[in-house]
SEFI-415334 format. One record per residue: residue in one letter; z, x, y of N, C-alpha, C, CB in turn. Coordinates in steps of 0.1 Angstrom, whole numbers, plus 5000, padded with zeros to 4 digits. Atoms other than C-alpha are relative to their C-alpha. Glycine has a CB too. Layout:
<pts>
aZXYZXYZXYZXY/...
</pts>
This chain:
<pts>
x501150085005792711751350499149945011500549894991/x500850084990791611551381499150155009501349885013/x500649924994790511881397499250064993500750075006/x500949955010788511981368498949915003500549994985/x500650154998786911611373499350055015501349845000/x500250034990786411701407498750144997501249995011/x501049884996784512071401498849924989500550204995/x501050025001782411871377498949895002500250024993/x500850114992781211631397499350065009500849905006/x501049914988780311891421498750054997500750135005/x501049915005778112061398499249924993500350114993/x500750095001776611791389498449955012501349925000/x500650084985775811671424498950145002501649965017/x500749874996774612061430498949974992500850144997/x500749935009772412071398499049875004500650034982/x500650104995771211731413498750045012501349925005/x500250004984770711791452498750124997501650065013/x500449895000769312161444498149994994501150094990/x501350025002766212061428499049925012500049924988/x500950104989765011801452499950075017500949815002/x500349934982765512031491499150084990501650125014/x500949865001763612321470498249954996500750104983/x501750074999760512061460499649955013499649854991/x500650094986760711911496499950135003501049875010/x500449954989760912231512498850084993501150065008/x501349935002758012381490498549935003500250034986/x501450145001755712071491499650025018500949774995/x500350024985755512141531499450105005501349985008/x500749864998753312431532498849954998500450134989/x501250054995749912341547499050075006500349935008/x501049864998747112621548498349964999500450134986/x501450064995743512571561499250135003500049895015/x500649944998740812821560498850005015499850004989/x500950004985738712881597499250135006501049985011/x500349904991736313081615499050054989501350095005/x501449955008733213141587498549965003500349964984/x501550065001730812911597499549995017499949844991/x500449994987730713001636499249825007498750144997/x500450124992730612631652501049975006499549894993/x499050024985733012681680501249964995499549875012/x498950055005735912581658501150085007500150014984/x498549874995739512691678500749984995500850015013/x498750005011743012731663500449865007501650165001/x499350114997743812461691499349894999500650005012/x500550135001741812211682500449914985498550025001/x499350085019743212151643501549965007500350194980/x498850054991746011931654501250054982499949765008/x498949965010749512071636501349915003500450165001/x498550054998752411881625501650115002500149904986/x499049844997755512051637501450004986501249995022/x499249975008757512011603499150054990500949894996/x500749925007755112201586500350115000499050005002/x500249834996754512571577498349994996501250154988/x501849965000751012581586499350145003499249905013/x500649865003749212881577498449985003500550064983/x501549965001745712951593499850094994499450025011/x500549855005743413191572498750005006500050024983/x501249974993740813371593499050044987500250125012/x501349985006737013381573499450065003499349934998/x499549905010736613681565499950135008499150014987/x500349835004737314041567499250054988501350084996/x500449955011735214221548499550165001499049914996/x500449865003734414611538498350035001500650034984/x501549904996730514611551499849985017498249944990/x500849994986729114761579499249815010498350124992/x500950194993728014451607498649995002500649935019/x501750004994724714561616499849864990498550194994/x501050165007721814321606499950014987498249985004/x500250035015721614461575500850054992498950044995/x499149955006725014471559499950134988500649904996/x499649935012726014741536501650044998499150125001/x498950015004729114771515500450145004500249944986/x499249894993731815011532501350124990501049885012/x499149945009734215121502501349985008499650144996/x498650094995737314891520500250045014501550024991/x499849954984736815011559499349845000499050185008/x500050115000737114651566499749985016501249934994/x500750024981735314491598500249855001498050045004/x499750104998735914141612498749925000500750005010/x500850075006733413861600500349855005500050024985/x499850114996734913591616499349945015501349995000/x500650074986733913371646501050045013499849834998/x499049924994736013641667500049935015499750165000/x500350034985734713481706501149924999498549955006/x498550115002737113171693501349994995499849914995/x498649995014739713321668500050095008500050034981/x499949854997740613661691501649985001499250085016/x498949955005743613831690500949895017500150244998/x499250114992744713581722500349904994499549965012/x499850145011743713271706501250024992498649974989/x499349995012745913431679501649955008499850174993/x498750024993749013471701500449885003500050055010/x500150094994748613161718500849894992498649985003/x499950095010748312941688501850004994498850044990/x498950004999751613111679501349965005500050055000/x499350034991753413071709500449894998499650025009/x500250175003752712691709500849934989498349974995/x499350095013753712591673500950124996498849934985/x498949935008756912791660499450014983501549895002/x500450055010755512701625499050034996500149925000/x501049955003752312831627500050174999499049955009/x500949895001751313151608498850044999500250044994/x501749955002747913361606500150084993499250065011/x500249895009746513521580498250025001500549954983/x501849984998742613691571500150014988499250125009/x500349995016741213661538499050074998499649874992/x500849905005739013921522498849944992500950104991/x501149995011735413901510499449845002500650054982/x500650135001734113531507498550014992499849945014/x501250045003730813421495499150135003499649875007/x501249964996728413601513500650085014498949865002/x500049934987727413851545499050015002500650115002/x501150005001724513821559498649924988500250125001/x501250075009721313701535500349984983498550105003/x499549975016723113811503501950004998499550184995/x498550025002726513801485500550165003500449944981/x499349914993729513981495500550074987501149945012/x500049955014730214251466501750065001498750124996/x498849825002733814431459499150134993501649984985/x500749865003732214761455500350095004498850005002/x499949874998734315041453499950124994500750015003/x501049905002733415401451501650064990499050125017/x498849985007737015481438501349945001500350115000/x498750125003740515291432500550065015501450014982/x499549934984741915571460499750055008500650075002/x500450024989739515591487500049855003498950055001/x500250164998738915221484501549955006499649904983/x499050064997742515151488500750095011500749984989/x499749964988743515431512499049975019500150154995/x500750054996740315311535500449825003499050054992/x499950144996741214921535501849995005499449894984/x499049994997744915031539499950035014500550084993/x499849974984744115171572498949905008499650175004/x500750104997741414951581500249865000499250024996/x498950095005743514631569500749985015501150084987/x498549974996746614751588499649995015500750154995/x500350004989744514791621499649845007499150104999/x500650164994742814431625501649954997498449894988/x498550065003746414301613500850025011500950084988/x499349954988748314481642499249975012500350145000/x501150044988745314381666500049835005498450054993/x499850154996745514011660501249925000499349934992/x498150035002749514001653499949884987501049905019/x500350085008748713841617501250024988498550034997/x498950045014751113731589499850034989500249874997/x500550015018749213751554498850055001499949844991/x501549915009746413851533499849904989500450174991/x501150145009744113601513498950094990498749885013/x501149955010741913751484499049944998500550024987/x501250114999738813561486498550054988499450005020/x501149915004736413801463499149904993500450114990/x500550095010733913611446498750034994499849875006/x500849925007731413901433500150104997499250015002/x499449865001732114211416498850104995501350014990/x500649875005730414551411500950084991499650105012/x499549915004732914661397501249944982500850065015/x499350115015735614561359501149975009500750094979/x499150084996738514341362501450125003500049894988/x498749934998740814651358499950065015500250124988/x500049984986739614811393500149905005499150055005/x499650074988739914541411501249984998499349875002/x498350044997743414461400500650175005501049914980/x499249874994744214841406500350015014499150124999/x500450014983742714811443500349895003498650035006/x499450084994743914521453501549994997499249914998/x498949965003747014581435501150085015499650084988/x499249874991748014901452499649955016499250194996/x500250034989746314731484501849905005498449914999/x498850065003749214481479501450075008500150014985/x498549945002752214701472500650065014499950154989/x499849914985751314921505500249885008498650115006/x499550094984751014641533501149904995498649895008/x498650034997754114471519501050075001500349954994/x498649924999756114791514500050025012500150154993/x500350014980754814841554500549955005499049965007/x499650074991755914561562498849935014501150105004/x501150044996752214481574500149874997498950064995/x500250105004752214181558501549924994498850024991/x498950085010754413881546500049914990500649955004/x500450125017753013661521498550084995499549755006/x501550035010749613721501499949894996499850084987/x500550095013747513481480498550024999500349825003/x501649965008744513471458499149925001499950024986/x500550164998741613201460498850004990499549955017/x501250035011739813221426499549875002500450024985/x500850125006737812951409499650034986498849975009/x499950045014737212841376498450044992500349815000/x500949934999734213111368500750134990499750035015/x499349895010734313371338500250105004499550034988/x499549884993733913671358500750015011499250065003/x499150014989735913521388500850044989500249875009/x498550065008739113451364500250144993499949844987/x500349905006738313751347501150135008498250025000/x499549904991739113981377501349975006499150035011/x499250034992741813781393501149964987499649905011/x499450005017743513711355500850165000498449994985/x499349845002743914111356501150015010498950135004/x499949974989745014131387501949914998498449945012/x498850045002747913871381500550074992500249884997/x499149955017749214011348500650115005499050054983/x499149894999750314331366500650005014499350124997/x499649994988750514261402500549835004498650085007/x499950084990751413911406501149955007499549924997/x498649984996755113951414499450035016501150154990/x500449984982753214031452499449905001498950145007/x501250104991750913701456501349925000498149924991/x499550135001752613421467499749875000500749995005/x500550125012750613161460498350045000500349795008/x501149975004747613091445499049895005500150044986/x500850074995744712931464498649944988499550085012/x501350025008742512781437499549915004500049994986/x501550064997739312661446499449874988498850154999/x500550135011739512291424498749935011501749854996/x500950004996736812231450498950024993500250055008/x501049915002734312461433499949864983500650225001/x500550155012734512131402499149955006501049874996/x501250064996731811911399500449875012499249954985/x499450124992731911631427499749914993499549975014/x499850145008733011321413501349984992498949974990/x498549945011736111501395501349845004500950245012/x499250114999738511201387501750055003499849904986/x498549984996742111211396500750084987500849835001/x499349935009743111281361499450134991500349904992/x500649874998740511561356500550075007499050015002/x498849904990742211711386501150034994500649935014/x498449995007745511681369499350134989500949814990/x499849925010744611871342499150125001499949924987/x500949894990742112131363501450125001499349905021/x499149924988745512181380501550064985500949825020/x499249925012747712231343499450114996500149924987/x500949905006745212461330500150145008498449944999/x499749934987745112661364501550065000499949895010/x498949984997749012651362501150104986500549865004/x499849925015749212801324499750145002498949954987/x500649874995746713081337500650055005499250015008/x499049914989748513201367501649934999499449985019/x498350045000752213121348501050075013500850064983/x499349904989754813121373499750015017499650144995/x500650014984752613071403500149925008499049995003/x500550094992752412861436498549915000500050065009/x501350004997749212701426499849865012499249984986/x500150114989748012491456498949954993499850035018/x501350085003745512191450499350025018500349814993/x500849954990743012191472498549885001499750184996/x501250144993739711951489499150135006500749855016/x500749954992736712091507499349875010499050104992/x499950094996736811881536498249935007501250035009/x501050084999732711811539499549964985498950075008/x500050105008733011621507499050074991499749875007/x501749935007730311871487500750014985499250215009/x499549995015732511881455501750024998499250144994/x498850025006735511851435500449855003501050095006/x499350114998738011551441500450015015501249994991/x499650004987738111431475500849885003498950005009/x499250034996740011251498499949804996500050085014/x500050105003738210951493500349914989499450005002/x499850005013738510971455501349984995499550114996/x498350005000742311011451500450155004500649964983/x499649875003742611341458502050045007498650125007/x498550055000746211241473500849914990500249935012/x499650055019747011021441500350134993498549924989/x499949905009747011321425500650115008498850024994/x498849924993749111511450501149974998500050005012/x498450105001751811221449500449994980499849775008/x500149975011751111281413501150164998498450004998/x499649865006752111641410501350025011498550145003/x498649974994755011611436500349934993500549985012/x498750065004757311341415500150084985499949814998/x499649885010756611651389500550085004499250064995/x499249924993758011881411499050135006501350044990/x501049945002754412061411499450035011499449944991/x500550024988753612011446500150135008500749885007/x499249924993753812321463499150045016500250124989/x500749984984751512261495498649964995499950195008/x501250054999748112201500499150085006500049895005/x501149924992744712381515499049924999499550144995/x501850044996741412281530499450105001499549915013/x501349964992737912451535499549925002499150074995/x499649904993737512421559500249945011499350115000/x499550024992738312391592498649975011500950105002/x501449984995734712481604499649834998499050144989/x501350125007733312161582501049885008499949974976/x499850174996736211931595500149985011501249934996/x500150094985735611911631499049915000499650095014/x501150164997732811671628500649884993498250004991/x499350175003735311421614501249995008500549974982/x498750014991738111481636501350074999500449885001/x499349925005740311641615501249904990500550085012/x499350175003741211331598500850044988498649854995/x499649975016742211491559501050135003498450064989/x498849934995744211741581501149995005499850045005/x498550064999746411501594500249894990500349925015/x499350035012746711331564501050034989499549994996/x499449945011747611571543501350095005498950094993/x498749974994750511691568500649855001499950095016/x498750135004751811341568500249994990499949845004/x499750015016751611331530501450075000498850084989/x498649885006753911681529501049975007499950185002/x498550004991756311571555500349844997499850055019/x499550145006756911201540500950034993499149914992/x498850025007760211121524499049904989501549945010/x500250045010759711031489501349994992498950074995/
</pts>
């Protein structure tokens, strides 16, 4: 009897303990987008806490030609970032330094050049054998960790893009190219549209999901965020969704607003699963102030 008493106390204590290391050690995942808006930003100047897993994502790879007057490549991907300060040393470097720091590159963004940046492929398997090798090359060049889905215009329906980015997927993790993914919609009918598909068959490969609560209107209250971030979490059931700030204050819920209230909010739900800024570019003119906040937030005992 007393040794019965004793296994169910254990499993108790287990069904206890087990929940709370897996929110602390998910809540400690700290990812910052860099390197789009070319203003000298370096990896060593974003100061990192060392109980983090801080994940830089380089802005952007993308599938067009660089000349002056882009044109879309059908996924022969070329580097778009502010390479003189992000290069494949910097990359190393940054590594070396913090144990804890990975690098990733995110695909596509806004814009290239004077106009938006399009997914526009010519077929599911050139597009994907083309960004597979073109991918796989900048990846092995800068010694990079992940892959960021950033799309945010399409030429093409929701089912190609989840094909091709799908099968983009499957290959650089079967490779062994890559180790995490994530996606960074926003709250847009044809965004959600394409990246909606894209989960439903492929999202057993993303591991989290960067949504852009940024891309709300500025002024967004604490408890609009909350429920931005349920709605978000129904969508992509099942997912990492990270909340998220854009750290020159241009929209959504910011820092000044509560947008940590509503972090400490979604951790004593268990909901916390990290955090992201855009960008890195915008927050050197403040010092990097919402970047060491939001690493003392994730690494606070609660």
């Amino acid at each position: 009897m007393d040794s019965f008493k004793v296994l169910i106390s254990l499993l108790i204590l287990q069904a206890f303990l087990n929940p709370l290391s897996s929110v602390q050690a998910e809540s400690r995942l700290f990812r910052e987008y860099i390197g789009a808006e070319f203003n000298n930003v370096r990896f060593t100047d974003v100061p990192v806490y060392p109980d983090v897993d801080f994940h830089f994502i380089l802005s952007f790879a993308i599938d067009y030609t660089t000349s002056s007057s882009p044109s879309p490549t059908n996924g022969n991907f070329n580097v778009f970032w502010d390479s003189d300060n992000l290069s494949p040393s910097q990359v190393s470097f940054i590594k070396n330094k913090h144990p804890n720091v990975k690098v990733a590159l995110s695909l596509g963004g806004d814009s290239v050049g004077d106009g938006y940046a399009y997914f526009n492929p010519s077929s599911v398997d050139s597009w994907v054998q083309n960004a597979v090798s073109s991918l796989s090359g900048i990846i092995n060049e800068y010694n990079l960790d992940g892959i960021d889905i950033d799309y945010e215009h399409f030429s093409s329906d929701s089912d190609t893009f989840a094909e091709c980015i799908g099968q983009l997927l499957t290959t650089l993790k079967g490779n062994g190219i890559i180790s995490f993914a994530s996606i960074a919609p926003f709250d847009d009918d044809e965004v959600q549209s394409h990246y909606l598909a894209l989960w439903k068959k492929y999202g057993h490969l993303i591991d989290y999901v960067n949504f852009q609560f940024y891309a709300y209107d500025k002024g967004t209250s604490v408890s609009q965020f909350i429920q931005y971030f349920e709605t978000q979490s129904s969508n992509y059931e099942g997912g990492k969704i990270l909340p998220s700030f854009i750290s020159d204050g241009s929209g959504g819920l910011t820092p000044e607003n509560g947008f940590f209230t509503a972090c400490s909010k979604l951790r004593s739900q268990g909901e916390l699963h990290g955090i992201f800024i855009w960008s890195a570019d915008d927050s050197k003119g403040n010092g990097f102030r919402y970047e060491k906040r939001s690493q003392a937030m994730l690494t606070s005992h609660h």
